[in-house]
C-alpha positions as semicolon CSV with decimal commas, in nm:
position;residue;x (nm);y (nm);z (nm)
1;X;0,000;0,000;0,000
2;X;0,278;0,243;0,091
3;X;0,461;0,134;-0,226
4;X;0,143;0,211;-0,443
5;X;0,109;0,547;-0,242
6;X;0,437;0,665;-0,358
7;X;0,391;0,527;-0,719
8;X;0,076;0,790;-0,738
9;X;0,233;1,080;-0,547
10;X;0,555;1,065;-0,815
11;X;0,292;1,039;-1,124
12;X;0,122;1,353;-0,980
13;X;0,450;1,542;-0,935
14;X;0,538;1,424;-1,310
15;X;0,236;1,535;-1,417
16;X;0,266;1,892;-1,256
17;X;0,609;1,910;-1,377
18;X;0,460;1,867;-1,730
19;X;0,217;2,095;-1,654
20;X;0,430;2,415;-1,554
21;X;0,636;2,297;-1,876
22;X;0,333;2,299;-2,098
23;X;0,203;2,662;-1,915
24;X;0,561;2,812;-1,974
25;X;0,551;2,741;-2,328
26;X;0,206;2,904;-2,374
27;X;0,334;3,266;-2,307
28;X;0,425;3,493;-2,532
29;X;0,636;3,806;-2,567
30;X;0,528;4,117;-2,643
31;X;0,756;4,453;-2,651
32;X;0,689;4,689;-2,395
33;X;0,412;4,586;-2,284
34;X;0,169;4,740;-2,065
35;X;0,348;5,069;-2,200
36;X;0,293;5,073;-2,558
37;X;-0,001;5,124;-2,735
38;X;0,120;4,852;-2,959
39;X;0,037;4,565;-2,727
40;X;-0,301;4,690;-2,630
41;X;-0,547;4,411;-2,850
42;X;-0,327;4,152;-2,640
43;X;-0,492;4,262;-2,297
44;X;-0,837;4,284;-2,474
45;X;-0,761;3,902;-2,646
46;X;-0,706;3,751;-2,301
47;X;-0,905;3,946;-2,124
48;X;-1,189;3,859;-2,374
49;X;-1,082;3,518;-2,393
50;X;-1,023;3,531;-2,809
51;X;-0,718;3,362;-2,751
52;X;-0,942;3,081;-2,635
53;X;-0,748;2,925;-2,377
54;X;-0,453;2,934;-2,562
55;X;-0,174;3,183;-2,428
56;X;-0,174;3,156;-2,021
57;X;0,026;3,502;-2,046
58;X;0,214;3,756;-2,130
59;X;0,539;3,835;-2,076
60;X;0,661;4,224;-2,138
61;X;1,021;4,296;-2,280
62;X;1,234;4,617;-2,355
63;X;1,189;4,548;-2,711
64;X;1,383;4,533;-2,996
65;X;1,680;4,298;-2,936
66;X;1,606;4,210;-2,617
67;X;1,257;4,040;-2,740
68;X;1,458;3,884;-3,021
69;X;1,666;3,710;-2,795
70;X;1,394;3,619;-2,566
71;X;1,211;3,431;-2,839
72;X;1,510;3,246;-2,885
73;X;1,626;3,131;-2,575
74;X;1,323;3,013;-2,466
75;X;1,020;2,754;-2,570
76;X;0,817;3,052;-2,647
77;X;0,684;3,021;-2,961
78;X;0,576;3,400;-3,046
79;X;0,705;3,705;-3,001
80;X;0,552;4,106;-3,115
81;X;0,861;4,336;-3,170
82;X;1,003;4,600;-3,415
83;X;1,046;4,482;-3,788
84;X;1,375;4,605;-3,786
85;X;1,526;4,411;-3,468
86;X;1,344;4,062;-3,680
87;X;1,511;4,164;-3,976
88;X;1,840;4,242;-3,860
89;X;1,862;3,916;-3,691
90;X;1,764;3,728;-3,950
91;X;2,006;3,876;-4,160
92;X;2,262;3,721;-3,919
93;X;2,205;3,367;-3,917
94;X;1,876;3,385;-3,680
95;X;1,605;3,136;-3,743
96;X;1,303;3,378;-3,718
97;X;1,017;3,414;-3,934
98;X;0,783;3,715;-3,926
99;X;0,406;3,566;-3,977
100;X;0,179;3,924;-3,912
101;X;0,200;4,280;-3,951
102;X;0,036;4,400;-3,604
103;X;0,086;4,757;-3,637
104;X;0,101;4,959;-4,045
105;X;0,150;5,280;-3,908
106;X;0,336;5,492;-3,658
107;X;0,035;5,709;-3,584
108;X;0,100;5,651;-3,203
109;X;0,362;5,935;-3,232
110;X;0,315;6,321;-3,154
111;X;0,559;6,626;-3,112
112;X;0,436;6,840;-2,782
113;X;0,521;7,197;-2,676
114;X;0,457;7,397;-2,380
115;X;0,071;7,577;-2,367
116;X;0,258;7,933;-2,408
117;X;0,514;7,828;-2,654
118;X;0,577;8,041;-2,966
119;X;0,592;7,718;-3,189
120;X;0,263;7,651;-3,342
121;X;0,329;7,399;-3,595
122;X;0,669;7,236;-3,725
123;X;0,722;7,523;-3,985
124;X;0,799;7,708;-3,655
125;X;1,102;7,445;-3,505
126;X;1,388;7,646;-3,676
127;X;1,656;7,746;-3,445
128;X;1,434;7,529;-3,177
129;X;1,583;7,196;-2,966
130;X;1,370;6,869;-3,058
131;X;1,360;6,597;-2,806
132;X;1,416;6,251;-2,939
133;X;1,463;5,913;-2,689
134;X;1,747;5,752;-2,792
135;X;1,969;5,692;-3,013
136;X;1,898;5,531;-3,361
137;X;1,525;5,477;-3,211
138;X;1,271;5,525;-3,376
139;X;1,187;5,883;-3,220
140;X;1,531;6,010;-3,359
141;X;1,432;5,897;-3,753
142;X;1,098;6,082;-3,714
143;X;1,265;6,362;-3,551
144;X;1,511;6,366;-3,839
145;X;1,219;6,335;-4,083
146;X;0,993;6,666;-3,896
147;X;1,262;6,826;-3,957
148;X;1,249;6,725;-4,365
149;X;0,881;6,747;-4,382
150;X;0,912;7,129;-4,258
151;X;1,128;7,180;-4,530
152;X;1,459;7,245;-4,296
153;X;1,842;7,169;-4,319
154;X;1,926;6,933;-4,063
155;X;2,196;7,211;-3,923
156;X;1,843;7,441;-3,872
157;X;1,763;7,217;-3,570
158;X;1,909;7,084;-3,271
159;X;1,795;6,731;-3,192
160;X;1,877;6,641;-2,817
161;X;1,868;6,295;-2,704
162;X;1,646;6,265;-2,366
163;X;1,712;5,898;-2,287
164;X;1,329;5,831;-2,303
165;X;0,966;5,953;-2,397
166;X;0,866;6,014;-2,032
167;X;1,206;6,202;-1,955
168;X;1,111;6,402;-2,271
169;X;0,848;6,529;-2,132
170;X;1,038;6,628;-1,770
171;X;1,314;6,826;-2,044
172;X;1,023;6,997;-2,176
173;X;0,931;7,088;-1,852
174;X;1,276;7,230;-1,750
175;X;1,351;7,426;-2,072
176;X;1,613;7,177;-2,189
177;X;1,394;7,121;-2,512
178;X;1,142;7,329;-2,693
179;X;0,987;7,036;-2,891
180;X;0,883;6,697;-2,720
181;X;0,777;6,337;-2,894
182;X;0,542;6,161;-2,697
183;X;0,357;5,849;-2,828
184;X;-0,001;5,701;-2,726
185;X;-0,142;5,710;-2,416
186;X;0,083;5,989;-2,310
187;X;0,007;6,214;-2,553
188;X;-0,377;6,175;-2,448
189;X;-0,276;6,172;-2,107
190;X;-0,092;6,480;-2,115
191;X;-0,300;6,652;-2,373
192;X;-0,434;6,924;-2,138
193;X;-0,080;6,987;-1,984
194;X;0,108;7,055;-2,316
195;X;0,009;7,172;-2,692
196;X;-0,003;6,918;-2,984
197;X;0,151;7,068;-3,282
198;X;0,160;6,775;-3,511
199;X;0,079;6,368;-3,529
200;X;0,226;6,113;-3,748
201;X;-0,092;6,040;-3,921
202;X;-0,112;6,357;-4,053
203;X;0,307;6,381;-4,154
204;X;0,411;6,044;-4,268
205;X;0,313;5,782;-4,505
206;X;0,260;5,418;-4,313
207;X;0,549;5,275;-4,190
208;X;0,487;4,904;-4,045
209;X;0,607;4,949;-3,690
210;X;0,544;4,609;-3,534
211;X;0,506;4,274;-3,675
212;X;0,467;3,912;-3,516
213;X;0,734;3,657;-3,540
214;X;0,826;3,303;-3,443
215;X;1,121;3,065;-3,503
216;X;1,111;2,827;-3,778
217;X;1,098;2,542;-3,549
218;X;0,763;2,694;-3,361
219;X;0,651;2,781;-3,727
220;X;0,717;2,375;-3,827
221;X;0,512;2,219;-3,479
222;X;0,353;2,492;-3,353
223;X;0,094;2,602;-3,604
224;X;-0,208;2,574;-3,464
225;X;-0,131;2,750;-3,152
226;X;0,017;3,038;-3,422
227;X;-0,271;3,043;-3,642
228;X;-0,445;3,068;-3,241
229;X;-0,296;3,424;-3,183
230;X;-0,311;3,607;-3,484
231;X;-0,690;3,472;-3,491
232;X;-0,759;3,584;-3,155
233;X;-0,573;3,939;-3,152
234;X;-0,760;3,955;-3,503
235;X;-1,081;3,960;-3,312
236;X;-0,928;4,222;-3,036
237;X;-0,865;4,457;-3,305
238;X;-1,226;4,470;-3,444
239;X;-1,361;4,437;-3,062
240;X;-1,170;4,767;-2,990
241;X;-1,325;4,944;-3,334
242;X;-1,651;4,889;-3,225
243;X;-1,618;4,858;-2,876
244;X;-1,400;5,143;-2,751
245;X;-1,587;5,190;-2,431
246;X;-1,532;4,791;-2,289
247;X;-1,192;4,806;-2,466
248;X;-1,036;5,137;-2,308
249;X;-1,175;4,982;-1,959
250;X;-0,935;4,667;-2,035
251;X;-0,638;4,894;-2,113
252;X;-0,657;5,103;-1,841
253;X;-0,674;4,852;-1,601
254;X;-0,380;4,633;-1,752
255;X;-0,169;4,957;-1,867
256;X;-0,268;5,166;-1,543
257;X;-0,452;5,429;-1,660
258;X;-0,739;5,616;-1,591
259;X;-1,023;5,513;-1,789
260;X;-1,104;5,824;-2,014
261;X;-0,709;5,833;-2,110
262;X;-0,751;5,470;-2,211
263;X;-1,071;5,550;-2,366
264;X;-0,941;5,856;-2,567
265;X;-0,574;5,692;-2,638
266;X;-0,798;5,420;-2,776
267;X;-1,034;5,637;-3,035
268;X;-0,735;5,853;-3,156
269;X;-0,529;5,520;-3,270
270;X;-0,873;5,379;-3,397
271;X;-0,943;5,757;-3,603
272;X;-0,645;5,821;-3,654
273;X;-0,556;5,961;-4,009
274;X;-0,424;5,768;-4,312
275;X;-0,465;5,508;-4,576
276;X;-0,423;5,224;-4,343
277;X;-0,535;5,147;-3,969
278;X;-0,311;5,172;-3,695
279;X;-0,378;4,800;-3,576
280;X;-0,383;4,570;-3,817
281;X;-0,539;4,232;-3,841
282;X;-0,244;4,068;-3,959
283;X;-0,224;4,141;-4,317
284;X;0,095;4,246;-4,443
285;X;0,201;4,594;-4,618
286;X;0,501;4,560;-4,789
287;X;0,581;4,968;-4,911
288;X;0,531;5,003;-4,502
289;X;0,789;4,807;-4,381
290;X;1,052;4,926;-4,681
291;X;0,984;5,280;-4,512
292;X;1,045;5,178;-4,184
293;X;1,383;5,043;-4,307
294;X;1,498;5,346;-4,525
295;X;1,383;5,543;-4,179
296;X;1,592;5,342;-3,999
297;X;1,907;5,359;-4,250
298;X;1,885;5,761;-4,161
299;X;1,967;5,641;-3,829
300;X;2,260;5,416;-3,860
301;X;2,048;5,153;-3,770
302;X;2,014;4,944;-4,079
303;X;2,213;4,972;-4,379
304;X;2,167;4,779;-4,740
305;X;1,849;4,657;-4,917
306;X;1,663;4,396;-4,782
307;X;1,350;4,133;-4,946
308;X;1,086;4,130;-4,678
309;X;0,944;3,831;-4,880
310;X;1,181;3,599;-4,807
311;X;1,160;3,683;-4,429
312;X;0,771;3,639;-4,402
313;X;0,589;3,323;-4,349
314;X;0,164;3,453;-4,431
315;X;0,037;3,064;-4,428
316;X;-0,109;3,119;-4,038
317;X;-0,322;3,439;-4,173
318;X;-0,641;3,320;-4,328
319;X;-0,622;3,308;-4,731
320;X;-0,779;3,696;-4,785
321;X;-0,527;3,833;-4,557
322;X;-0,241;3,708;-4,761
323;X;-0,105;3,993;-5,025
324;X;0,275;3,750;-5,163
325;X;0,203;3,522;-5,489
């Protein structure tokens, strides 16, 4: 009896063993999240259950590399990150395929002055400091890119590396800068605080600014559970479009904010400007990521042509997302 007692009470521990295996390798990674407006149809997708048992959680990362490398250290089979971290990896031996364009645009982004400042509108930035986070971000290629689009020599404006979005906002405060970037929700959550003089939307042309991406191992054994996500943050997207009441009370409680900054960070991403949507339901735009790389080659961060084509894998989006012959 004793002997059969500890022939069950190893089985169990076995099978709990597997079982905190099997719920590791159900996370996912997602850059910055929590933060970034980016990652927001993930907290409606499991808070909605779309992901339908699926993904047991989500695990936040700094981003670029750093989500790169998560992926591939670990069993998790999916990752959201910059298009640009993906491809430079995969340009150096990395096994990684990119299977959905989350995010077409980079409509997130603002440029913020002081209520009382003299600058109304980017025309007015010569002579003027411009905050930007770090660098080759992606802050300091739009910065560099204002600065174009107001029809200005780079030596007609300072650009002045902050070391973040938030401690943007603090040199704003302090006179160090005259212009600040600020991306969704802060720009809606400082929106009464500071002056908007111009979005994204209304300066750039899309630029694909976050895709999804798994290893070609995941991509061979995994592809249900693949097919899964994209599926089920599919559904988040069109749940926040026509929901953006139940959706902003889902961010705000997972991104901690209050409700009406989640609510209006929510409607200016769904509104905002352009020929594509913000959030995307997977389906890939090609011109968008080639100007996401040409803004990162004014950077130093990229350098060379590069085929997107033979870095994406579309057979986990259904058959009318898919745009490659």
């Amino acid at each position: 009896m004793s002997r059969l007692r500890r022939r069950c009470l190893s089985l169990a521990l076995a099978a709990c063993a597997l079982g905190a295996v099997s719920a590791r390798a159900e996370e996912i990674v997602v850059s910055n999240y929590g933060v970034s407006a980016s990652g927001m149809p993930f907290a409606v997708a499991m808070e909605k259950g779309f992901f339908e048992g699926k993904v047991t959680g989500i695990l936040s990362s700094q981003g670029g590399g750093t989500t790169v490398r998560n992926l591939l250290a670990g069993d998790i089979a999916y990752a959201e990150v910059s298009p640009i971290a993906v491809a430079t990896a995969i340009r150096q031996g990395a096994a990684l395929k990119i299977i959905s364009n989350n995010v077409q645009t980079v409509s997130e982004f603002g440029w913020m002055v002081k209520t009382d400042s003299p600058i109304k509108t980017i025309a007015d930035i010569k002579g003027r400091k411009l905050g930007y986070s770090s660098p080759r971000s992606v802050s300091q290629a739009l910065a560099m890119l204002v600065v174009e689009k107001a029809g200005l020599k780079p030596s007609d404006v300072e650009l002045v590396m902050t070391g973040g979005l938030g401690e943007a906002l603090v040199a704003l405060d302090l006179g160090a800068i005259d212009v600040a970037p600020a991306t969704e929700p802060l720009l809606s959550k400082y929106r009464e605080k500071y002056r908007v003089i111009a979005t994204a939307s209304e300066l750039f042309p899309p630029m694909s600014n976050v895709v999804g991406v798994t290893t070609q191992a995941a991509a061979g054994k995994r592809g249900d559970f693949l097919r899964a996500i994209i599926a089920g943050r599919a559904k988040a997207v069109a749940f926040m479009k026509e929901r953006p009441e139940e959706a902003a009370a889902i961010v705000a409680k997972v991104y901690k904010l209050e409700q009406p900054v989640a609510l209006q960070a929510v409607r200016n991403l769904n509104d905002a400007k352009g020929a594509l949507p913000y959030w995307s339901t997977g389906k890939f735009d090609l011109v968008g990521l080639k100007e996401m790389w040409r803004t990162q080659i004014l950077v130093g961060a990229a350098d060379g042509d590069i085929d997107w084509s033979r870095m994406i894998d579309e057979s986990f989006l259904p058959e009318g997302e898919r745009v490659l012959k």
